[in-house]
C-alpha positions as CSV (number, residue, x, y, z in Angstrom):
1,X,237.6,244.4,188.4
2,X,234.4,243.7,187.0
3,X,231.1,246.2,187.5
4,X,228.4,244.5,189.6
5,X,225.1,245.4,189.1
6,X,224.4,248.5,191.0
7,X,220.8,249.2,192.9
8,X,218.1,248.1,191.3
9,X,215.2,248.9,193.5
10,X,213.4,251.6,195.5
11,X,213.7,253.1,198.3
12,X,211.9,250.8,200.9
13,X,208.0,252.0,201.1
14,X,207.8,253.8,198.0
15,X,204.2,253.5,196.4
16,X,204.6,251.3,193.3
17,X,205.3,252.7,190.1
18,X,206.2,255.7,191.5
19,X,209.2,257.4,189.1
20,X,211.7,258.4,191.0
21,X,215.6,257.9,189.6
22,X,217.9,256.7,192.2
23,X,220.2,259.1,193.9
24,X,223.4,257.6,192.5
25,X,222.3,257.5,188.8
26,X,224.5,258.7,186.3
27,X,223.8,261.9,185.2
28,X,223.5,262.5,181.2
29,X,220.8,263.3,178.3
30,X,219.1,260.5,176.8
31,X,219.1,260.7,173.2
32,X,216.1,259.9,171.3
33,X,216.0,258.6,167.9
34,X,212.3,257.5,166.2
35,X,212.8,255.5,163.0
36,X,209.3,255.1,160.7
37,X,209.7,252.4,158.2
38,X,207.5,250.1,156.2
39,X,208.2,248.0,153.1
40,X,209.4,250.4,150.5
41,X,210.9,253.3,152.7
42,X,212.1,254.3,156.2
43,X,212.6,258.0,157.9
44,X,214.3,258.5,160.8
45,X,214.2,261.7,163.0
46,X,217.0,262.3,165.7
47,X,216.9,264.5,169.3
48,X,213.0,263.8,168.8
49,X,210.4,263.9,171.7
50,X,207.7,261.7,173.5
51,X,205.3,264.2,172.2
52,X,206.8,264.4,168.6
53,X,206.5,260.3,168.9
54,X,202.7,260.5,169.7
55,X,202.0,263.0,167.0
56,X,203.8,260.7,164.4
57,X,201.8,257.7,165.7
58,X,198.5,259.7,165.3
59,X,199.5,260.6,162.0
60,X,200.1,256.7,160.9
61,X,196.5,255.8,162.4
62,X,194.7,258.6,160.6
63,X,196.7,257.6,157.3
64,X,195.7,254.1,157.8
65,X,192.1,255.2,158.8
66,X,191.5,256.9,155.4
67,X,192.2,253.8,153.7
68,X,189.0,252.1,152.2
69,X,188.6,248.9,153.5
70,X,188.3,247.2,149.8
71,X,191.9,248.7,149.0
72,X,193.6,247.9,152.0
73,X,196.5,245.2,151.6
74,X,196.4,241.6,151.4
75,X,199.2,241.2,154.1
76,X,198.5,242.4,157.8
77,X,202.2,244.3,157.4
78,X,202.1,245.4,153.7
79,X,203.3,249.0,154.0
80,X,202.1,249.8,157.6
81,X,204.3,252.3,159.1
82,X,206.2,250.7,161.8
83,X,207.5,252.5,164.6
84,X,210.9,252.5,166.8
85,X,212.1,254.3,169.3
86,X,215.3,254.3,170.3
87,X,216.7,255.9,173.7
88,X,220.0,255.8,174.0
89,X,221.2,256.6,178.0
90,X,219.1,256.3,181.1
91,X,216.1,258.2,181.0
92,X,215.6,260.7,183.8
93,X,212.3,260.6,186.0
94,X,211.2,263.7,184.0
95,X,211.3,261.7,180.4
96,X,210.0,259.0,182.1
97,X,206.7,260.6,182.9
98,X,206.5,262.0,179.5
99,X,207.1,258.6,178.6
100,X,204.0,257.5,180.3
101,X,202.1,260.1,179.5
102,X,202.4,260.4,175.7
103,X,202.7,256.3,174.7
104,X,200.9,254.9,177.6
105,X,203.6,252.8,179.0
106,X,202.8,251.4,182.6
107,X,204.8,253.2,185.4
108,X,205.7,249.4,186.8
109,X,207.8,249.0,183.9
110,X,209.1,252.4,183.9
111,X,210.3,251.8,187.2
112,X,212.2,248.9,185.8
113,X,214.2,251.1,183.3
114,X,214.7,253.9,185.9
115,X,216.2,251.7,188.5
116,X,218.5,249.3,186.0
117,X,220.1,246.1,186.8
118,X,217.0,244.5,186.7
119,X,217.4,240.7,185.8
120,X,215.9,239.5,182.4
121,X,212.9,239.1,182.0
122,X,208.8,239.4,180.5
123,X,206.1,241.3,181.5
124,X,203.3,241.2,180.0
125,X,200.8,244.4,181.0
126,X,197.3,245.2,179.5
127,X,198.9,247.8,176.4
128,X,202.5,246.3,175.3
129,X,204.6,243.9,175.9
130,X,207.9,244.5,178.7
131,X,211.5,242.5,178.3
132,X,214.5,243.2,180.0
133,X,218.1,241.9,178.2
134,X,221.2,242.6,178.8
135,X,224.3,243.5,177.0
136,X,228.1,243.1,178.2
137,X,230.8,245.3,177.1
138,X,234.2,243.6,177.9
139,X,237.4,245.3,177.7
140,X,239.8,242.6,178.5
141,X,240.0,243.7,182.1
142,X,236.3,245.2,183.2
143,X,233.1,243.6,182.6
144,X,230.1,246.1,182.1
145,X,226.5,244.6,182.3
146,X,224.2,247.3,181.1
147,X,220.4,247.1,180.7
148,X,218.1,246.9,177.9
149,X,214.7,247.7,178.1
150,X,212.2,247.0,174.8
151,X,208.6,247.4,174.5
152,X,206.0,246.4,171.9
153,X,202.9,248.1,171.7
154,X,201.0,247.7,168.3
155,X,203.3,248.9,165.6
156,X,205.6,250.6,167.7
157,X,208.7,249.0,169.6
158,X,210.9,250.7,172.4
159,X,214.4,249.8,172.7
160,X,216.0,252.1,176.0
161,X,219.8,251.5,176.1
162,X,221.9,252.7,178.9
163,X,225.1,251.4,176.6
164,X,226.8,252.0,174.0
165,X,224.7,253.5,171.0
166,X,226.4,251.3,168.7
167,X,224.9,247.9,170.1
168,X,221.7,248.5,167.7
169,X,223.6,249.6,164.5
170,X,223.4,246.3,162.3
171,X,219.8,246.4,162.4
172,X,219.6,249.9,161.4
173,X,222.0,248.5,158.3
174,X,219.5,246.4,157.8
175,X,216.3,248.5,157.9
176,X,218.0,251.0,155.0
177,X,218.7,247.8,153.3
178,X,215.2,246.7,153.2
179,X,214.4,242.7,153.2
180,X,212.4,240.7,155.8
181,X,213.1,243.2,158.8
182,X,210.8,245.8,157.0
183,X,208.1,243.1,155.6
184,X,207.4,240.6,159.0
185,X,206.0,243.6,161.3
186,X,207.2,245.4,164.7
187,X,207.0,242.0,166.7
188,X,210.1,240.4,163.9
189,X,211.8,244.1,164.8
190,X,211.8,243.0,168.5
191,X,212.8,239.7,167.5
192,X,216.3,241.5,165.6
193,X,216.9,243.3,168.7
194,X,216.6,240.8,171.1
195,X,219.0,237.8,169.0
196,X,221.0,241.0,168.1
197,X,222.0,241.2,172.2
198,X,222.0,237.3,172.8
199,X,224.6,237.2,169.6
200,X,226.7,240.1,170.9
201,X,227.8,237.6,173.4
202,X,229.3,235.0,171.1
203,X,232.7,237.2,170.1
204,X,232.6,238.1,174.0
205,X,233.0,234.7,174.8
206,X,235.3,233.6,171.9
207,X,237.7,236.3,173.8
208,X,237.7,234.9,177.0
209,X,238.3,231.3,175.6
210,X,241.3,232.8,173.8
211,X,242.3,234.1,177.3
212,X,241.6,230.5,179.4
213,X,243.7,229.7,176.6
214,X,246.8,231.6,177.1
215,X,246.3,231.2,181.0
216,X,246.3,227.2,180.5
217,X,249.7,227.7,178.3
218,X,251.3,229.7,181.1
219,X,250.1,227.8,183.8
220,X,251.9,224.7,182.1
221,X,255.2,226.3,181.0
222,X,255.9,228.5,183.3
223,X,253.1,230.1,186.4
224,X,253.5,234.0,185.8
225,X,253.1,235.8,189.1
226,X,249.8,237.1,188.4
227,X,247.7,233.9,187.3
228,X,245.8,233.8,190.6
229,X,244.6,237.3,190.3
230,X,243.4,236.7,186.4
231,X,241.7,233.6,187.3
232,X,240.0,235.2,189.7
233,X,238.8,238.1,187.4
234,X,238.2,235.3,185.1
235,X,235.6,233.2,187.3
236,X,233.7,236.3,188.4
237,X,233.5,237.8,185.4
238,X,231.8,234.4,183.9
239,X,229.6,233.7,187.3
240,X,228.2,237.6,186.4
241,X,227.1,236.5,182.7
242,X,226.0,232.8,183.9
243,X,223.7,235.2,186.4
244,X,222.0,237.3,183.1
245,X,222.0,234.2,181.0
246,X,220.1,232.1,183.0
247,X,217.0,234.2,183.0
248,X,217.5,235.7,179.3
249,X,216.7,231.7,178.3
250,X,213.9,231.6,180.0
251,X,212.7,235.1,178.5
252,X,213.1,233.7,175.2
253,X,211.2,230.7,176.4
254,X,208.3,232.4,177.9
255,X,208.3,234.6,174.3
256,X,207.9,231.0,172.3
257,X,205.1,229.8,174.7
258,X,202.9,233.2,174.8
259,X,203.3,234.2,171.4
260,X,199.3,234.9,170.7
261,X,199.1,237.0,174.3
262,X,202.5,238.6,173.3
263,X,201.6,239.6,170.0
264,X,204.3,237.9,168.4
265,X,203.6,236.2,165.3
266,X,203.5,233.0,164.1
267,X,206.0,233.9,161.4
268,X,208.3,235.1,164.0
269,X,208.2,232.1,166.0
270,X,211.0,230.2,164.1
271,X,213.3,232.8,164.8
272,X,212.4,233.4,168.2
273,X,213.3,229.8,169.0
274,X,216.7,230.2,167.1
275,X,217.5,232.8,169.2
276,X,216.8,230.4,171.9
277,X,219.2,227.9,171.3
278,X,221.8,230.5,171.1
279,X,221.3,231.1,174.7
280,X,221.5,227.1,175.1
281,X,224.9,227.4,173.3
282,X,226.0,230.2,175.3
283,X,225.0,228.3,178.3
284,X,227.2,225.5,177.2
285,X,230.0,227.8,176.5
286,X,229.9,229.2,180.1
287,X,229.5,226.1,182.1
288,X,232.4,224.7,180.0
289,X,234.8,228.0,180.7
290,X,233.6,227.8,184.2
291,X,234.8,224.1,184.5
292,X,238.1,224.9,183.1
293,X,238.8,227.8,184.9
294,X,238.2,225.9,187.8
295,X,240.6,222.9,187.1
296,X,243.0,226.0,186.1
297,X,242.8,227.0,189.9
298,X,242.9,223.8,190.9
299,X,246.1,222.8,189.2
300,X,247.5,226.3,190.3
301,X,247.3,225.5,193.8
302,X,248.9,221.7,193.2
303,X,251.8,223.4,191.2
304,X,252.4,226.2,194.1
305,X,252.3,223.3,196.7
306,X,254.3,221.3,195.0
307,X,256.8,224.2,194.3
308,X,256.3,225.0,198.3
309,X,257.3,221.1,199.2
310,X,260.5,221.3,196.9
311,X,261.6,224.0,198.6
312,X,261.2,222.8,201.8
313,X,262.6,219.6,200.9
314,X,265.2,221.2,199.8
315,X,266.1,223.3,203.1
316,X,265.7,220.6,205.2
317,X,268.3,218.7,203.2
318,X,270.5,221.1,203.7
319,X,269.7,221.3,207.8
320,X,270.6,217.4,208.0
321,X,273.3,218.0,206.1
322,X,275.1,221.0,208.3
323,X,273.9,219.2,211.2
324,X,277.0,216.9,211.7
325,X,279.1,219.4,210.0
326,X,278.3,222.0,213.1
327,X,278.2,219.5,216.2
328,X,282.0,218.7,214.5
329,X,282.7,222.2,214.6
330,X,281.4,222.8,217.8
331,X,283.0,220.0,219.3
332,X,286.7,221.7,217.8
333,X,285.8,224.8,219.2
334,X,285.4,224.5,222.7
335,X,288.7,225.6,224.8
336,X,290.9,222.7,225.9
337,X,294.2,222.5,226.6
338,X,296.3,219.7,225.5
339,X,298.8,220.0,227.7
340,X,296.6,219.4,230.9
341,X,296.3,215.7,230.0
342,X,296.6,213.0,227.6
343,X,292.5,213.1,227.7
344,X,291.6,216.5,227.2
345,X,291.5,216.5,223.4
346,X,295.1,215.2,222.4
347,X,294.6,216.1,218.6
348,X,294.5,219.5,219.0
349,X,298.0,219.3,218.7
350,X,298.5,217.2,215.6
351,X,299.6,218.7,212.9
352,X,297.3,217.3,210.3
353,X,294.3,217.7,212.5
354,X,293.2,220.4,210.5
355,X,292.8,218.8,207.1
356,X,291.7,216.0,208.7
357,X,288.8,217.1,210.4
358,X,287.7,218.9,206.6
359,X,288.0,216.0,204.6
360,X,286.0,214.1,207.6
361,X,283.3,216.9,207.1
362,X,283.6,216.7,203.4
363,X,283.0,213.0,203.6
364,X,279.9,213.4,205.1
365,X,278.9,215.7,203.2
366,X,279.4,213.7,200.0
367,X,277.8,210.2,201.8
368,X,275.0,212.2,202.7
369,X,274.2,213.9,199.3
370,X,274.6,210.2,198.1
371,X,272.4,209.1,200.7
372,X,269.6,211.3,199.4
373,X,269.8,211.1,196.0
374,X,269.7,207.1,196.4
375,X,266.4,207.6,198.5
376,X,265.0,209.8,196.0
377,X,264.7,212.5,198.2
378,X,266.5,214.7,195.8
């Protein structure tokens, strides 16, 4: 059965902002990971802090302070340290706090990430940037929507995962592989994660076509028991990522149109709006699968009624047919005697009244059957 978004709200009059984790939120330690990277090197630190993270930012901004103006690069991103922080888990209300306190993130978003499920989308507040994805883990069986929260704020981006760790890996590849992901700035690092969780869908999807697949082969050979219940599991479990995908296209949309407000750069741009027709094509994928899955229920329900009106056919066949055969044997078994008259059944005492009376009933039988089959209603 697939996982419906749980809460995603506060209790009803809470002020605002106010960081308090719901009461049924998993219980576990966030794990926080702060990469610093720029165009020849990175360093990453593991089990770091919010204070170790505002330290390393001071420490960037002094660094870059000291340079002389007439020596500073050409390029607005030539080595300038770059920041992200990675939290993997659900931060508690504690860490959130600390959150606010040492990077200056706005409590309204922090009650976004505390209370998950939210649906994607873009805030924009006075210091960063706020967007809400979401990934799916599929199994085969369960569908898993988890949260992900990212922030941008100067050169310093916020990814909070309540997944799996691994979603974010590639791009860590490619950081320690250097290229374009360490030359176009923090807002082209936002940019990786967010097409990295709008791609993550496409071998999600490829999987449940491979399933509507098999279903449509089974359905056509031979109905397994079981094809109701999986297209079932199969239509919610594609109404819940039509429900994230929706919005996530209109968060990429809203990231093309604001780019100057959003600090994303113009160089950025083109691969923002690649990103968005990703979510166009995963769009199309989903409407399609819906649609089929849909005839797939609808030709389900024709083959079990027409299995239903074979069978029935075929019982009430066989009721017209014993009809005869028992108002026969009914008539043979009532208790007359012969002997009382010449009209009270006389061929009870023949001596081929027997056979006579089964090859009459076997007749009938036979004409009947005929009868049918000539009618096509056999």
């Amino acid at each position: 059965m697939a996982l419906l978004y749980g809460s995603s709200y506060q209790i009803p009059g809470t002020s605002p902002g106010a960081l308090i984790a719901p009461a049924d939120q998993p219980a576990g330690e966030a794990v926080l990971t702060l990469t610093r990277f720029d165009s020849s090197k990175v360093e990453e630190a593991v089990h770091v802090t919010p204070e170790d993270c505002r330290a390393w930012l001071a420490q960037a901004a002094e660094a870059a302070a000291r340079v002389p103006e007439a020596e500073a690069p050409a390029s607005k991103h030539a080595n300038r340290a770059i920041f992200w922080l990675h939290i993997s888990g659900t931060p508690d209300a504690d860490l959130a706090r600390r959150l606010q306190d040492s990077l200056g993130l706005h409590p309204l978003a922090l009650e976004d990430v505390l209370n998950g499920g939210q649906r994607p989308k873009v805030e924009l507040y006075d210091e960063h940037l706020f967007v809400v994805m979401t990934h799916v883990d599929y199994s085969g069986v369960d569908l898993r929507l988890y949260q992900t929260s990212l922030f941008l704020k100067g050169n310093l981006v916020i990814s909070i995962d309540a997944g799996d760790d691994g979603l974010f890996l590639p791009v860590r590849e490619r950081l320690t592989r250097g290229g374009r992901l360490r030359q176009l700035g923090p807002d082209y690092l936002l940019y990786a994660l967010i097409d990295l969780i709008v791609d993550h869908k496409f071998p999600l999807l490829e999987r449940m076509g491979s399933e509507i697949e098999d279903l449509e082969t089974d359905l056509l050979e031979d109905p397994p028991a079981d094809a109701n219940r999986r297209l079932l599991r199969m239509k919610r479990h594609l109404l819940l990522l039509r429900r994230q995908q929706w919005p996530e296209r209109e968060v990429l949309n809203l990231l093309l149109r604001g780019d100057k407000e959003m600090g994303i750069g113009k160089k950025t741009l083109p691969y923002l709006r690649d990103s968005y027709d990703h979510t166009v094509q995963l769009m199309d994928l989903l409407e399609t699968y819906r649609e089929v899955v849909t005839e797939l229920q609808n030709a389900l329900m024709l083959a079990t009624s027409n299995r239903l009106n074979d069978i029935i056919r075929v019982l009430a066949v066989i009721s017209v047919i014993f009809m005869p055969l028992t108002f026969i044997v009914g008539v043979y078994g009532m208790n007359f005697d012969p002997a009382a008259g010449w009209l009270n059944m006389p061929e009870l005492g023949w001596a081929y009244g027997y056979p006579a009376v089964m090859i009459v009933m076997l007749g009938l039988t036979v004409g009947m059957l005929w009868f049918f089959r000539k009618r096509g209603w056999l």
